[in-house]
mmCIF file as Biopython writes it, N, C-alpha, C and O atoms, coordinates in Angstrom:
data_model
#
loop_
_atom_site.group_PDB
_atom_site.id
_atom_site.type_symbol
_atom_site.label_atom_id
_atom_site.label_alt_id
_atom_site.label_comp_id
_atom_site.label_asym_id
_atom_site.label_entity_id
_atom_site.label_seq_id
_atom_site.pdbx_PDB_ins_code
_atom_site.Cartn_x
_atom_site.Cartn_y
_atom_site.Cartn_z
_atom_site.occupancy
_atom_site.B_iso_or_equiv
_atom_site.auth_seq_id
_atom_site.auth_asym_id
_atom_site.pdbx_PDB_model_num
ATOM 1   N N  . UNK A ? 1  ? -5.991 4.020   76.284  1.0 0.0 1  A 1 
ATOM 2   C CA . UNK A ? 1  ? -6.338 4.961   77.316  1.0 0.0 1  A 1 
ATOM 3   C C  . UNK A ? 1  ? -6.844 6.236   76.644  1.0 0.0 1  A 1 
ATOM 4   O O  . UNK A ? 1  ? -6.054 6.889   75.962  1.0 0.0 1  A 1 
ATOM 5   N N  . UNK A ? 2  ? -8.096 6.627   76.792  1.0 0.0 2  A 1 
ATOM 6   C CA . UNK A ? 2  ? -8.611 7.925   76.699  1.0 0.0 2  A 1 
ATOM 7   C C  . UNK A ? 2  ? -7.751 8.865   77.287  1.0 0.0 2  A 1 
ATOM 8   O O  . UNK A ? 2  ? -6.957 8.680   78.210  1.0 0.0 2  A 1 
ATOM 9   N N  . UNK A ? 3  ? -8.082 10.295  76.417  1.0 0.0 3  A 1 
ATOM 10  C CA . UNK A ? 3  ? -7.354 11.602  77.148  1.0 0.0 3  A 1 
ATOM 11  C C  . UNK A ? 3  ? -8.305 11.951  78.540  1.0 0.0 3  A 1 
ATOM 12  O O  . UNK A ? 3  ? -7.701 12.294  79.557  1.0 0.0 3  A 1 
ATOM 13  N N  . UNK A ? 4  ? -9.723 11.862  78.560  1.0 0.0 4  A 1 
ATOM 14  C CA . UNK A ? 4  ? -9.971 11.748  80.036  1.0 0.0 4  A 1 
ATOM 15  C C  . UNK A ? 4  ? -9.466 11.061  81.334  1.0 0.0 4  A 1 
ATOM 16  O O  . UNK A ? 4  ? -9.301 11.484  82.478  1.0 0.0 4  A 1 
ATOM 17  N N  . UNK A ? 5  ? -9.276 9.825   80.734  1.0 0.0 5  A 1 
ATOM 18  C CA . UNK A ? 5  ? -8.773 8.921   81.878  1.0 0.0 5  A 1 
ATOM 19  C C  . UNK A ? 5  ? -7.170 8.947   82.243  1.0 0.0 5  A 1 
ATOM 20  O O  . UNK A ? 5  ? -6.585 8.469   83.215  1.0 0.0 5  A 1 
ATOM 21  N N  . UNK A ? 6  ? -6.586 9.805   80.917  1.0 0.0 6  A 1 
ATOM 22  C CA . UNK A ? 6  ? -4.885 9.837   81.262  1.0 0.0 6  A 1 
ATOM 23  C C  . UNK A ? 6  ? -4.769 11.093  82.531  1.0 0.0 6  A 1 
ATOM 24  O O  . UNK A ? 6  ? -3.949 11.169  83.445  1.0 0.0 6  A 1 
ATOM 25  N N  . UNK A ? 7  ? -6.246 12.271  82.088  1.0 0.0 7  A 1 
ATOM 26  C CA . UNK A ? 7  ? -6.100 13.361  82.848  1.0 0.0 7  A 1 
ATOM 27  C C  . UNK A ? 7  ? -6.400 13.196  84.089  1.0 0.0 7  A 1 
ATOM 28  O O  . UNK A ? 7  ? -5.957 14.089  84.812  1.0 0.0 7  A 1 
ATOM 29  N N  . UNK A ? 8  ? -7.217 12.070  84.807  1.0 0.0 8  A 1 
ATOM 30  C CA . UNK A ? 8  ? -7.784 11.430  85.645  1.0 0.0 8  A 1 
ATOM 31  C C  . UNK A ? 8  ? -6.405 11.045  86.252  1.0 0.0 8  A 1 
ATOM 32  O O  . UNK A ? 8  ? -5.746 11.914  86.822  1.0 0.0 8  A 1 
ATOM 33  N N  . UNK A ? 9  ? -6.066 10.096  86.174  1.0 0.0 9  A 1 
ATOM 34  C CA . UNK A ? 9  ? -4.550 9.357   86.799  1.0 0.0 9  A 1 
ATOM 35  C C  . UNK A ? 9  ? -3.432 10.177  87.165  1.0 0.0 9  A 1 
ATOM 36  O O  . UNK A ? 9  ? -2.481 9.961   87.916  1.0 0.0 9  A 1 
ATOM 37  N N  . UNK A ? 10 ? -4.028 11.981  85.891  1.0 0.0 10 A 1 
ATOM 38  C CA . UNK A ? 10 ? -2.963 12.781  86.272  1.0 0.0 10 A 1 
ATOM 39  C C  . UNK A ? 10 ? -2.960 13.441  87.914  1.0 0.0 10 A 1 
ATOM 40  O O  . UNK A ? 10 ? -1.977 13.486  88.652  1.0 0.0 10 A 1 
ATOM 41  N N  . UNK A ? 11 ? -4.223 13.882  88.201  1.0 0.0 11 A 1 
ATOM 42  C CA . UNK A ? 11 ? -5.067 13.997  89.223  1.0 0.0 11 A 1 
ATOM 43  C C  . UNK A ? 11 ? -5.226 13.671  90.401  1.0 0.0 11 A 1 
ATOM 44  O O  . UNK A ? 11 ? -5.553 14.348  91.375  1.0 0.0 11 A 1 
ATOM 45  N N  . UNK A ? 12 ? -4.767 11.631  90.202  1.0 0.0 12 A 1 
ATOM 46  C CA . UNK A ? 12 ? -5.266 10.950  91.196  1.0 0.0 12 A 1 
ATOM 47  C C  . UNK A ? 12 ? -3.364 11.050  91.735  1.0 0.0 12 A 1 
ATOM 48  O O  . UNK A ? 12 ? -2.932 10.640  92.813  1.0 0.0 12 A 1 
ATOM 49  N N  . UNK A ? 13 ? -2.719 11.559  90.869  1.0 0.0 13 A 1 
ATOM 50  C CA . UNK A ? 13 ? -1.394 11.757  91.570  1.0 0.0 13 A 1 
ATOM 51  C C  . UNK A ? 13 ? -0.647 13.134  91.860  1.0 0.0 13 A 1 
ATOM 52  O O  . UNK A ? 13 ? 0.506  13.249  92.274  1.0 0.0 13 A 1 
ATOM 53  N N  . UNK A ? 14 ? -1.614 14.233  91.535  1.0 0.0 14 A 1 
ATOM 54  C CA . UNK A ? 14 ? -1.595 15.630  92.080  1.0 0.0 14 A 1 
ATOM 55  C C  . UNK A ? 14 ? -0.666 16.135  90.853  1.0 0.0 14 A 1 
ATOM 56  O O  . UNK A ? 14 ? 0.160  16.982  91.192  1.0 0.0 14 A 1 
ATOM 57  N N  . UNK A ? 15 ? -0.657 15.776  89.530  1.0 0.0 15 A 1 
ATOM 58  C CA . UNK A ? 15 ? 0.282  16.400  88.238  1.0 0.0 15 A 1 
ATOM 59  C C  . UNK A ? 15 ? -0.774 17.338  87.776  1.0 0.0 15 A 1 
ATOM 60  O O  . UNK A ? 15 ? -1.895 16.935  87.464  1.0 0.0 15 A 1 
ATOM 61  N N  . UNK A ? 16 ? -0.373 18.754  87.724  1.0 0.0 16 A 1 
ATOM 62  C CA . UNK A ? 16 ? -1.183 20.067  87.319  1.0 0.0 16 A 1 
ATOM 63  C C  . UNK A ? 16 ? -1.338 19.605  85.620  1.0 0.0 16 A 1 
ATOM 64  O O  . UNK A ? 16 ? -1.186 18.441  85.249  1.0 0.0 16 A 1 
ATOM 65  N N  . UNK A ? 17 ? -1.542 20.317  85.042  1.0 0.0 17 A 1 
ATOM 66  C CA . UNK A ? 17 ? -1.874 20.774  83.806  1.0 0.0 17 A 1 
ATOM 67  C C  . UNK A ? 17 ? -0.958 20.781  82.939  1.0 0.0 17 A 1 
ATOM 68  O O  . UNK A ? 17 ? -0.800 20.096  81.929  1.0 0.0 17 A 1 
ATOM 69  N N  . UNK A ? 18 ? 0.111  22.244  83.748  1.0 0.0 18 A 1 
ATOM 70  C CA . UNK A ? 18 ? 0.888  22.874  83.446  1.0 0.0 18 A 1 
ATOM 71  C C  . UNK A ? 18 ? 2.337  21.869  83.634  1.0 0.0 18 A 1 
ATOM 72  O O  . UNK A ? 18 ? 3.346  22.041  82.949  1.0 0.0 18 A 1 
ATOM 73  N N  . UNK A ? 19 ? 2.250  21.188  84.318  1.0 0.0 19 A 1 
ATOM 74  C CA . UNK A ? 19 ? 3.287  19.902  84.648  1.0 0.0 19 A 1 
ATOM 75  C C  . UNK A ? 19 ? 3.658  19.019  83.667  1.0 0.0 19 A 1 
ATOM 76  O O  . UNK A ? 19 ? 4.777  18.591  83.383  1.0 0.0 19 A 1 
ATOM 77  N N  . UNK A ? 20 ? 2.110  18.700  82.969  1.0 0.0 20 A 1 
ATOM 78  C CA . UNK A ? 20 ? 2.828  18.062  81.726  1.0 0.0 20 A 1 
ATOM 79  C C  . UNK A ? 20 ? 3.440  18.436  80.386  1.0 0.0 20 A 1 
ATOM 80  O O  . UNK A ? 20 ? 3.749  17.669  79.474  1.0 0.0 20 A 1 
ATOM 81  N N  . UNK A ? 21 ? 3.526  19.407  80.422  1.0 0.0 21 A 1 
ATOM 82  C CA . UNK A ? 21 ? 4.963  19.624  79.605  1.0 0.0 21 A 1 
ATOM 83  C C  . UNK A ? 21 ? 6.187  19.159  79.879  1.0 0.0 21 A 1 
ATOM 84  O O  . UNK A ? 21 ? 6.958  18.633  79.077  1.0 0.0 21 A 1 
ATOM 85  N N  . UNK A ? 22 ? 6.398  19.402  81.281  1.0 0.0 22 A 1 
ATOM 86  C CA . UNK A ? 22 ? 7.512  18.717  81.237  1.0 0.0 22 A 1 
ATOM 87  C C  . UNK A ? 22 ? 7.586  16.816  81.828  1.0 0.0 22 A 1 
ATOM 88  O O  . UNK A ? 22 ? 8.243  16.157  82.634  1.0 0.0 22 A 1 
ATOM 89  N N  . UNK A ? 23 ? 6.812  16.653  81.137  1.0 0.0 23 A 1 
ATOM 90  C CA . UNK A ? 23 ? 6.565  15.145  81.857  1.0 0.0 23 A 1 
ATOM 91  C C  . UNK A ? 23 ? 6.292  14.052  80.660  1.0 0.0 23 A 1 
ATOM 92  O O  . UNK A ? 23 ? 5.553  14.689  79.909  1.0 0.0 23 A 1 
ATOM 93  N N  . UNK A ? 24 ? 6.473  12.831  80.105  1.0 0.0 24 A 1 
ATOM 94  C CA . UNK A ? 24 ? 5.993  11.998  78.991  1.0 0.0 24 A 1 
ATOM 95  C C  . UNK A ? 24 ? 4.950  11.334  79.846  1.0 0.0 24 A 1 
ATOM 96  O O  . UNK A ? 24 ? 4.845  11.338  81.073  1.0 0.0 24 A 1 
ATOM 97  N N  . UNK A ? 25 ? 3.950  10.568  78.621  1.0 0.0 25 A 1 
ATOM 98  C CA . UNK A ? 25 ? 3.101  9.738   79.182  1.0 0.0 25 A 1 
ATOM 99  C C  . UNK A ? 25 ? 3.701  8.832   79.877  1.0 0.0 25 A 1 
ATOM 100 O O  . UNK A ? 25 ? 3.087  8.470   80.880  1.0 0.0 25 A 1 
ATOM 101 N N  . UNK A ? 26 ? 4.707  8.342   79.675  1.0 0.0 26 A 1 
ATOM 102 C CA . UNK A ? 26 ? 5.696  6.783   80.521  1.0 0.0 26 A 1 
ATOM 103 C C  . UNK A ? 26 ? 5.572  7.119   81.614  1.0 0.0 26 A 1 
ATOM 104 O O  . UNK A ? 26 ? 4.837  6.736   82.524  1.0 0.0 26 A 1 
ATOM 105 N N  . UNK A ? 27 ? 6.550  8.102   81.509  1.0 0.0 27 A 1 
ATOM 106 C CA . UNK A ? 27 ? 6.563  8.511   82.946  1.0 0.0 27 A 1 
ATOM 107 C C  . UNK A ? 27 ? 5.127  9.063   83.787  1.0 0.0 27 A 1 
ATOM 108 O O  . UNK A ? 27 ? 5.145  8.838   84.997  1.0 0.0 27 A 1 
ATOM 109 N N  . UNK A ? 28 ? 4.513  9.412   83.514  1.0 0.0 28 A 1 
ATOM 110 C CA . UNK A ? 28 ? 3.257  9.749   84.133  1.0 0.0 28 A 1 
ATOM 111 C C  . UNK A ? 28 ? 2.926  8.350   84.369  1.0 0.0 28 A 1 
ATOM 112 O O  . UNK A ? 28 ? 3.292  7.997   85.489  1.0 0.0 28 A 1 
ATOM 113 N N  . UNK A ? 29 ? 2.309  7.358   83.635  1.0 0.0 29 A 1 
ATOM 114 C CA . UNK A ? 29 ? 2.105  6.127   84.368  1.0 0.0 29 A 1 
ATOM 115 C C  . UNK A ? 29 ? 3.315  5.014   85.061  1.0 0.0 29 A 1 
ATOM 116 O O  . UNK A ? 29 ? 3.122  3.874   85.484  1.0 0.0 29 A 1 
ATOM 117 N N  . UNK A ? 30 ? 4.230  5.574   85.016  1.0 0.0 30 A 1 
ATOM 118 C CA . UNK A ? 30 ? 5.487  4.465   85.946  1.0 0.0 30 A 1 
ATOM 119 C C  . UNK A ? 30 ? 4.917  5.579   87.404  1.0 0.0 30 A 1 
ATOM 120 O O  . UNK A ? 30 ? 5.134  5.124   88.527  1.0 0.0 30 A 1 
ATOM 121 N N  . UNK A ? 31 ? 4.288  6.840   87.306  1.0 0.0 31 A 1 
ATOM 122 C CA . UNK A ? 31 ? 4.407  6.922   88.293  1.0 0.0 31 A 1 
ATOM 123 C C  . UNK A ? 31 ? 2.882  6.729   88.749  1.0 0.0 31 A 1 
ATOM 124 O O  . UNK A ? 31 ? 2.904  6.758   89.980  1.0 0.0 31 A 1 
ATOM 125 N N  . UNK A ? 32 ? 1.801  6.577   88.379  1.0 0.0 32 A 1 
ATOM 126 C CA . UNK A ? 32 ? 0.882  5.687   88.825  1.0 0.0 32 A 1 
ATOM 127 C C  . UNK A ? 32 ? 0.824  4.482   89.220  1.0 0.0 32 A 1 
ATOM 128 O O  . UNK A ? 32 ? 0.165  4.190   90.218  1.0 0.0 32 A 1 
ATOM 129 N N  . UNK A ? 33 ? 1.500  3.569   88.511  1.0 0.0 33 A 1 
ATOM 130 C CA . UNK A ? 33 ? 1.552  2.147   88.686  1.0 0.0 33 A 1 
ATOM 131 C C  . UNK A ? 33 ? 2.417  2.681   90.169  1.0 0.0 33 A 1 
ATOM 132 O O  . UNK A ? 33 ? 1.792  2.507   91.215  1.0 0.0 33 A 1 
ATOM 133 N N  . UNK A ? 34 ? 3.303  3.082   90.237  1.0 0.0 34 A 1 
ATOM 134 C CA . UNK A ? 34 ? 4.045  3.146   91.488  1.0 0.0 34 A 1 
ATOM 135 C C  . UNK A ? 34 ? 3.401  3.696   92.844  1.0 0.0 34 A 1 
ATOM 136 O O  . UNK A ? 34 ? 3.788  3.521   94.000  1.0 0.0 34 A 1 
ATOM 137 N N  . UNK A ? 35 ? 2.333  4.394   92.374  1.0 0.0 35 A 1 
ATOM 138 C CA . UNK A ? 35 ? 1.104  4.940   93.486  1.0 0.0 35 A 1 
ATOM 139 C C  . UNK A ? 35 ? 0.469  3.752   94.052  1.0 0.0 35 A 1 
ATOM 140 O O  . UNK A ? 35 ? 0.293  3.598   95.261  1.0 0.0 35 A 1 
ATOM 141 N N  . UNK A ? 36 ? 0.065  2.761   92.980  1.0 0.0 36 A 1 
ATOM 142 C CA . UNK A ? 36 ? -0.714 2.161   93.337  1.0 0.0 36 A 1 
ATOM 143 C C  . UNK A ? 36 ? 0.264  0.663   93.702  1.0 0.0 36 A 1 
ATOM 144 O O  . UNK A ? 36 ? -0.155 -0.470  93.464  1.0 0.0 36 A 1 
ATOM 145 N N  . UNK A ? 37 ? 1.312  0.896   94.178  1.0 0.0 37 A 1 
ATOM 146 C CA . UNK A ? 37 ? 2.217  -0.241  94.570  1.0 0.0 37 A 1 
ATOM 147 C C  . UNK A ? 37 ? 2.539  0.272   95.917  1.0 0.0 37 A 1 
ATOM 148 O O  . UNK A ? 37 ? 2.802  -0.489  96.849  1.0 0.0 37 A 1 
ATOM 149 N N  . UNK A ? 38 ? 2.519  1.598   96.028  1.0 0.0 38 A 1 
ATOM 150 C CA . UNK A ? 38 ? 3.018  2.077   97.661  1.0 0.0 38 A 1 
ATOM 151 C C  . UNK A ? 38 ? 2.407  1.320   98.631  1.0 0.0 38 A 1 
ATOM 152 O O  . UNK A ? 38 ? 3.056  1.284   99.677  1.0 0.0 38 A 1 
ATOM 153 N N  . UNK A ? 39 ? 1.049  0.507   98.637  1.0 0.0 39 A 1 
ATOM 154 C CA . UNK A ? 39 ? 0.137  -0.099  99.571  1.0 0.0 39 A 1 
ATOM 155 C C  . UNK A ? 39 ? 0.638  -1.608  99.256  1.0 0.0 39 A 1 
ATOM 156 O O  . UNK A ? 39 ? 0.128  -2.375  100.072 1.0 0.0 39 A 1 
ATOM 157 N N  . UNK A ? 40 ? 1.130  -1.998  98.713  1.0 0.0 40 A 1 
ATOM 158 C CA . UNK A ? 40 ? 1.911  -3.547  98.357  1.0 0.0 40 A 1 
ATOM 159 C C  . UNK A ? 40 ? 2.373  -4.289  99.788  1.0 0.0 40 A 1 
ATOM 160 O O  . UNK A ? 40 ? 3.275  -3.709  100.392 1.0 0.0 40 A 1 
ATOM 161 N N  . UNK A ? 41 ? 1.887  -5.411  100.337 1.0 0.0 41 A 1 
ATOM 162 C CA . UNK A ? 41 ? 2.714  -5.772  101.069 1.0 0.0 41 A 1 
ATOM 163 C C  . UNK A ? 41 ? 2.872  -6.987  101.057 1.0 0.0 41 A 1 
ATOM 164 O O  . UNK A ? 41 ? 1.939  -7.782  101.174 1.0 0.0 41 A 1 
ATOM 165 N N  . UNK A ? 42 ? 4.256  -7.356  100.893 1.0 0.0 42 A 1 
ATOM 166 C CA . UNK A ? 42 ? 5.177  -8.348  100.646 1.0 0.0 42 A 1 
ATOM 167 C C  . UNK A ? 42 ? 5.070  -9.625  102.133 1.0 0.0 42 A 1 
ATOM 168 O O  . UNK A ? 42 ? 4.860  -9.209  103.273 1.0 0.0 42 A 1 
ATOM 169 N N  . UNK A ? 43 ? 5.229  -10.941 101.875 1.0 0.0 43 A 1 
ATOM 170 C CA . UNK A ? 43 ? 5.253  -11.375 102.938 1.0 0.0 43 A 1 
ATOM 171 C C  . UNK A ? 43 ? 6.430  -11.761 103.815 1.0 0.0 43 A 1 
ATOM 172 O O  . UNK A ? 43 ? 6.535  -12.383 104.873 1.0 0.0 43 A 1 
ATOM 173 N N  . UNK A ? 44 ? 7.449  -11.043 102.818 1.0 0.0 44 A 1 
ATOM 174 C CA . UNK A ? 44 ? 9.461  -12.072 103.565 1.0 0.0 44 A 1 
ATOM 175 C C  . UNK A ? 44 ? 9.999  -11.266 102.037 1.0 0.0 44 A 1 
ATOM 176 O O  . UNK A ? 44 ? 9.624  -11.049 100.885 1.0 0.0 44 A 1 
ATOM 177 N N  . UNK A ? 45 ? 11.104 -11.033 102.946 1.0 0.0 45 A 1 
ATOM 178 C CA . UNK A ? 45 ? 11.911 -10.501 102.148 1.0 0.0 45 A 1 
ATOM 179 C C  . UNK A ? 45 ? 13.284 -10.821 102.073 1.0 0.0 45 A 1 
ATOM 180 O O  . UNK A ? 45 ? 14.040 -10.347 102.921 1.0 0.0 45 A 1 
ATOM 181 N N  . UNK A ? 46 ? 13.932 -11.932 100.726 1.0 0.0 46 A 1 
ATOM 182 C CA . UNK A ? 46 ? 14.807 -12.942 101.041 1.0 0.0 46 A 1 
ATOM 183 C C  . UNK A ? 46 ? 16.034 -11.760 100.240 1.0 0.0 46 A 1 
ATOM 184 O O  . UNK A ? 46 ? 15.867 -11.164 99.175  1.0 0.0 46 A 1 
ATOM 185 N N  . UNK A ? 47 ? 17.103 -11.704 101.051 1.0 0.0 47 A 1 
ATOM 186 C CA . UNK A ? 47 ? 17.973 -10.869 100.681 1.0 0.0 47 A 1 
ATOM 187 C C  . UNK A ? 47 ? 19.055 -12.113 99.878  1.0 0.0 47 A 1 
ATOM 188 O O  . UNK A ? 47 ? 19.359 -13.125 100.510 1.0 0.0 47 A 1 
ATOM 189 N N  . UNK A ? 48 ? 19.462 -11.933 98.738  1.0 0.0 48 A 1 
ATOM 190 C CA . UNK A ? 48 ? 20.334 -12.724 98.134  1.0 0.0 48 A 1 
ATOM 191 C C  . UNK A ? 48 ? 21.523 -12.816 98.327  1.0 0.0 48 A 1 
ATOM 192 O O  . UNK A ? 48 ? 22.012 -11.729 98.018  1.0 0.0 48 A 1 
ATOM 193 N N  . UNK A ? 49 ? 22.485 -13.674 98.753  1.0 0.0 49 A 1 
ATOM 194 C CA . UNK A ? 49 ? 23.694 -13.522 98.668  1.0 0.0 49 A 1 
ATOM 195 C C  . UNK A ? 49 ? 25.303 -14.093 97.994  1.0 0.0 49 A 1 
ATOM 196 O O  . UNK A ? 49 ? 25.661 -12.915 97.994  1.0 0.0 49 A 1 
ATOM 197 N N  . UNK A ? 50 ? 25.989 -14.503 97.687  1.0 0.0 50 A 1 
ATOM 198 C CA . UNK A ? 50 ? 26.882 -14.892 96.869  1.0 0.0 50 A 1 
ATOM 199 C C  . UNK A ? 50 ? 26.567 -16.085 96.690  1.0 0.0 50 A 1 
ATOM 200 O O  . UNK A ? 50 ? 27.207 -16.145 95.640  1.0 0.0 50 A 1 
ATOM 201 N N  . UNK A ? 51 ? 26.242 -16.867 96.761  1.0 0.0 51 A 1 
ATOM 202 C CA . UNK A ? 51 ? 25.546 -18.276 96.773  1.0 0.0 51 A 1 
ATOM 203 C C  . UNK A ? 51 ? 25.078 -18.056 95.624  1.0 0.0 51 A 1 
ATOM 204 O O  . UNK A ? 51 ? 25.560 -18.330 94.525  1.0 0.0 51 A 1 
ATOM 205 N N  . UNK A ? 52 ? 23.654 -17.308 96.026  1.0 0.0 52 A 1 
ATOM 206 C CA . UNK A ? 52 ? 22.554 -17.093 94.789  1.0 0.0 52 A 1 
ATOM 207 C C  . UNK A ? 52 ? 23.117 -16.247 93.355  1.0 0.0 52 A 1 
ATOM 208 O O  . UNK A ? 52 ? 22.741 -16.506 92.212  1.0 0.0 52 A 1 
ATOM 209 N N  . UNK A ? 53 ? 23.975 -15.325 93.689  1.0 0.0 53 A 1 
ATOM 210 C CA . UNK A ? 53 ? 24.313 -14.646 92.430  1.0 0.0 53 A 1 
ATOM 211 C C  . UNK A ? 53 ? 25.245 -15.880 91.760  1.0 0.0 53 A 1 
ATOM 212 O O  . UNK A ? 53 ? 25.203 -16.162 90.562  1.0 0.0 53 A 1 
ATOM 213 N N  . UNK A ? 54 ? 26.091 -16.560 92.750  1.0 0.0 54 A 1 
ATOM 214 C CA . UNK A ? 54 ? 26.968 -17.699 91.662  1.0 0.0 54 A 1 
ATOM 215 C C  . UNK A ? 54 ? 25.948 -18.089 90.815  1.0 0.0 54 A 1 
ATOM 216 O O  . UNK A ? 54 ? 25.909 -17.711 89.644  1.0 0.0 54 A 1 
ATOM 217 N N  . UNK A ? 55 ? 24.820 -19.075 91.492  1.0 0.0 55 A 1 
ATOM 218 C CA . UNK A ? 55 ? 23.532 -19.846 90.475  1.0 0.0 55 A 1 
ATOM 219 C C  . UNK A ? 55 ? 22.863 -18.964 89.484  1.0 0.0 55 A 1 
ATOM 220 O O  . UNK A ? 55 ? 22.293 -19.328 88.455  1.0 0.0 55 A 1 
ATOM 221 N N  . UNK A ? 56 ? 23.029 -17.615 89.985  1.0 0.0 56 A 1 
ATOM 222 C CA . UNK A ? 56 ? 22.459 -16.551 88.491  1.0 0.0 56 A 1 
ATOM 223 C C  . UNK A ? 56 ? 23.162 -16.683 87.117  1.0 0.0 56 A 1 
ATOM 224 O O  . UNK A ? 56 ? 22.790 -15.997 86.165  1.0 0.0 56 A 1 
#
């Protein structure tokens, strides 16, 4: 990743300038990837229960 395109992603998630100081690259992209998961939609959502954790 270029320093343009890291500053870009910073941008596309409203992180100032001045923000990244206190911020690592990780975290700057866990929270992109997570931007771009907010629109995710799942089709069923199977809640697990003691059954399934025994077979874990």
């Amino acid at each position: 990743m270029t320093t343009p395109l890291f500053l870009l992603r910073c941008t596309e998630i409203g992180i100032g300038i001045a923000d990244l100081d206190l911020l690592t690259i990780g975290i700057v992209m866990d929270m992109w990837t997570e931007k771009g998961n907010d629109s995710a939609k799942y089709n069923h959502t199977v809640v697990a229960g003691q059954v399934e954790f025994d077979k874990f």
